[in-house]
Backbone as CSV, one residue per row, in Angstrom:
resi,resn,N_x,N_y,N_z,CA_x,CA_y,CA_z,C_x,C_y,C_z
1,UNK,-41.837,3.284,32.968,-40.631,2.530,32.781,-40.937,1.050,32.647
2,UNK,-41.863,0.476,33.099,-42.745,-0.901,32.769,-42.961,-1.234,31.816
3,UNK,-43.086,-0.461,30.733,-43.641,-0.929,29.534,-42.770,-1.847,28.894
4,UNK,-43.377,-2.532,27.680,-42.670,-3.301,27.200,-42.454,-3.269,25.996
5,UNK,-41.288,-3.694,25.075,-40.827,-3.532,23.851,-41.868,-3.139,22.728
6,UNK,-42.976,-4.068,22.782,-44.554,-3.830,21.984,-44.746,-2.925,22.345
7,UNK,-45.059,-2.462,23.204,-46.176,-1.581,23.344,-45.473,0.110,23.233
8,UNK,-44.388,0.151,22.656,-43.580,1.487,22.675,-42.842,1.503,20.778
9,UNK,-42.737,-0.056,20.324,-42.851,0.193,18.743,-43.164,-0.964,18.666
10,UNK,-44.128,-0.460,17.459,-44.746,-1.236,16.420,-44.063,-1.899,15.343
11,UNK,-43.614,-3.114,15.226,-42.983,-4.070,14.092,-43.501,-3.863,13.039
12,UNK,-45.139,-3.986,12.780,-46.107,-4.048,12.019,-46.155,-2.560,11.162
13,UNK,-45.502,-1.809,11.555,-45.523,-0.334,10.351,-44.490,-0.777,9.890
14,UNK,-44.993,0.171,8.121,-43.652,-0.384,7.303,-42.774,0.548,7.216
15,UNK,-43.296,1.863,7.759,-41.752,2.660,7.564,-40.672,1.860,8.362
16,UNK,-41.074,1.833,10.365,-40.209,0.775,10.761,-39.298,-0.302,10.279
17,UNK,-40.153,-1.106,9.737,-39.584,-2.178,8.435,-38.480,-1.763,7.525
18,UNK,-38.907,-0.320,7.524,-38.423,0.178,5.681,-36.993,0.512,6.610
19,UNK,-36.846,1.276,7.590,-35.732,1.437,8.239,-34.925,0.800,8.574
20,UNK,-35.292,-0.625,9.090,-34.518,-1.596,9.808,-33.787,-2.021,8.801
21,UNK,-34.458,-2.452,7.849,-33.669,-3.169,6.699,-32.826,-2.345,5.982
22,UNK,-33.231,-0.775,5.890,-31.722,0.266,5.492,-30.677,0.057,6.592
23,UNK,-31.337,-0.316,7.649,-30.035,0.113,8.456,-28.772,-1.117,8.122
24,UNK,-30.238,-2.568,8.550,-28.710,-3.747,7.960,-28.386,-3.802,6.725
25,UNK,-29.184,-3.075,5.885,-28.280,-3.188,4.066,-26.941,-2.152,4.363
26,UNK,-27.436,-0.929,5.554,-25.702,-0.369,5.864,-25.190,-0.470,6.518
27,UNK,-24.760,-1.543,7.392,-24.021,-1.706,7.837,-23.389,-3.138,7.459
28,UNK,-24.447,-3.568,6.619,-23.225,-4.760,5.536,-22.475,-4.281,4.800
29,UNK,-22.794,-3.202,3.822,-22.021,-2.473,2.831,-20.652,-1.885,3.565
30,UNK,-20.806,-0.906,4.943,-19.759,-0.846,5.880,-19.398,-1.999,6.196
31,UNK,-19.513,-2.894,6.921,-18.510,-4.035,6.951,-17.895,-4.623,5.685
32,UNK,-18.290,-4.616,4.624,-17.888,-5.481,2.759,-16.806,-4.539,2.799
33,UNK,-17.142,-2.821,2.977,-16.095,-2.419,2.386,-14.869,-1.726,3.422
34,UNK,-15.254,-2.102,4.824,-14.019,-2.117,6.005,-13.088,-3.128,5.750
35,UNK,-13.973,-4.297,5.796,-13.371,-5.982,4.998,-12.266,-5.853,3.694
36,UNK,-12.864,-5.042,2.536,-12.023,-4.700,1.605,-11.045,-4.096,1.853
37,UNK,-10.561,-2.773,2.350,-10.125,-2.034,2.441,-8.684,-3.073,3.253
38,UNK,-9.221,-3.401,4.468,-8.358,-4.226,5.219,-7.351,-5.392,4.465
39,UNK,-8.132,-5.848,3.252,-7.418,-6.813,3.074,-6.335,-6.213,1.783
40,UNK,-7.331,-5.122,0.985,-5.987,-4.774,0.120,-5.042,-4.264,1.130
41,UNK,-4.840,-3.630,2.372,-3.938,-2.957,2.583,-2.862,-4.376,3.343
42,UNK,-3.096,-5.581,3.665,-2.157,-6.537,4.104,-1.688,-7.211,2.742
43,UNK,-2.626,-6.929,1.623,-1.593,-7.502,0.724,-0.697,-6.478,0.305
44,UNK,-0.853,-5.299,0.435,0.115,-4.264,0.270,1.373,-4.148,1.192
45,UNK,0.962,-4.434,2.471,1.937,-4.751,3.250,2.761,-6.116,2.846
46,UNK,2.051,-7.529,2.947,3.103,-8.339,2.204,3.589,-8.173,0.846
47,UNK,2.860,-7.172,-0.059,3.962,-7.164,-1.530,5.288,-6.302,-0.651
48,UNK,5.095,-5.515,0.078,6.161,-4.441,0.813,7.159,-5.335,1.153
49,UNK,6.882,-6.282,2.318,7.554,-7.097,2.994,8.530,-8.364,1.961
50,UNK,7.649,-8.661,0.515,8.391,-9.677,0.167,9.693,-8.677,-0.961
51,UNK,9.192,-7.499,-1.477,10.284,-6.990,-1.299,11.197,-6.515,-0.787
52,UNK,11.393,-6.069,0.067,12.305,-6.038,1.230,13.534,-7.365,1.198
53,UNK,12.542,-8.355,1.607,13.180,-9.400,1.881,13.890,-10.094,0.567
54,UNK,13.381,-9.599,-0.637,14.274,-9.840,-2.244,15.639,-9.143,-2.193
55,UNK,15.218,-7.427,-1.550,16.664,-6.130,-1.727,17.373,-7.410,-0.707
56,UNK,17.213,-7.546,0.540,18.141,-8.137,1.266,18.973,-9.870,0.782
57,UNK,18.114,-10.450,0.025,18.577,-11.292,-0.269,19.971,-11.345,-1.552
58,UNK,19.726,-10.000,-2.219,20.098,-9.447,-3.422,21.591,-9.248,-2.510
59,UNK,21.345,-7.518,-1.680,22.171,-7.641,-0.913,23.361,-8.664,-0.285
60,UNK,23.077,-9.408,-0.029,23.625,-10.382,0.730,24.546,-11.583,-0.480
61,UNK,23.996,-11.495,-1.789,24.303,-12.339,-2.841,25.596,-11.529,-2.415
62,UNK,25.467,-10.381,-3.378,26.452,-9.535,-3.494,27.546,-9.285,-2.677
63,UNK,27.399,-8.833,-1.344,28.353,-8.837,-0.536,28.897,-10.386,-0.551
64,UNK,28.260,-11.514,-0.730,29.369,-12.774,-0.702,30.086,-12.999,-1.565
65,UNK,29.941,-12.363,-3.025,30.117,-12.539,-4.272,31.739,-11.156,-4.258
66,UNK,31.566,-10.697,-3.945,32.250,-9.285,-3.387,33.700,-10.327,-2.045
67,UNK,33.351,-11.392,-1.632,34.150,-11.181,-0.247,34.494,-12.608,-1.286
68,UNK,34.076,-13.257,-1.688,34.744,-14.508,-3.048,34.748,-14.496,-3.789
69,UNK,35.922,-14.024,-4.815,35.525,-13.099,-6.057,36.275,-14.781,-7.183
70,UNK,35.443,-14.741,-8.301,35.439,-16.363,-9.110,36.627,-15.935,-9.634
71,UNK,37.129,-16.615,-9.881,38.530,-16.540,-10.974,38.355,-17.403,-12.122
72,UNK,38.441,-16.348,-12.603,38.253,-16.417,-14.860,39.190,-16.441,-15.440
């Protein structure tokens, strides 16, 4: 249980090497495309939200337009 980081792996082999660097090329690609994913779905949520808030504004024309009707 003494031992120390060296002496249990070797830096200096290149499969080691060859691994480490797959591992952070995947788990950048997982984060790029968690990152992506996340952000189309809040702009999906605000296109959602700014319509919404158009029907209600629409809404609301109407019902005032409805409760003061212009005379022509």
């Amino acid at each position: 249980m003494g031992r120390s980081l060296n002496s249990m792996v070797d830096l200096q082999d290149p499969k080691i090497l060859a691994i480490i660097i797959f591992d952070i090329i995947g788990i950048g690609v997982f984060v790029w495309f968690l990152s992506s994913r996340l952000s189309l779905k809040l702009r999906v949520i605000e296109q959602r939200k700014e319509k919404n808030r158009e029907q209600i504004l629409q809404a609301d024309r109407e019902s005032q337009s409805d409760e003061y009707p212009v005379n022509r």
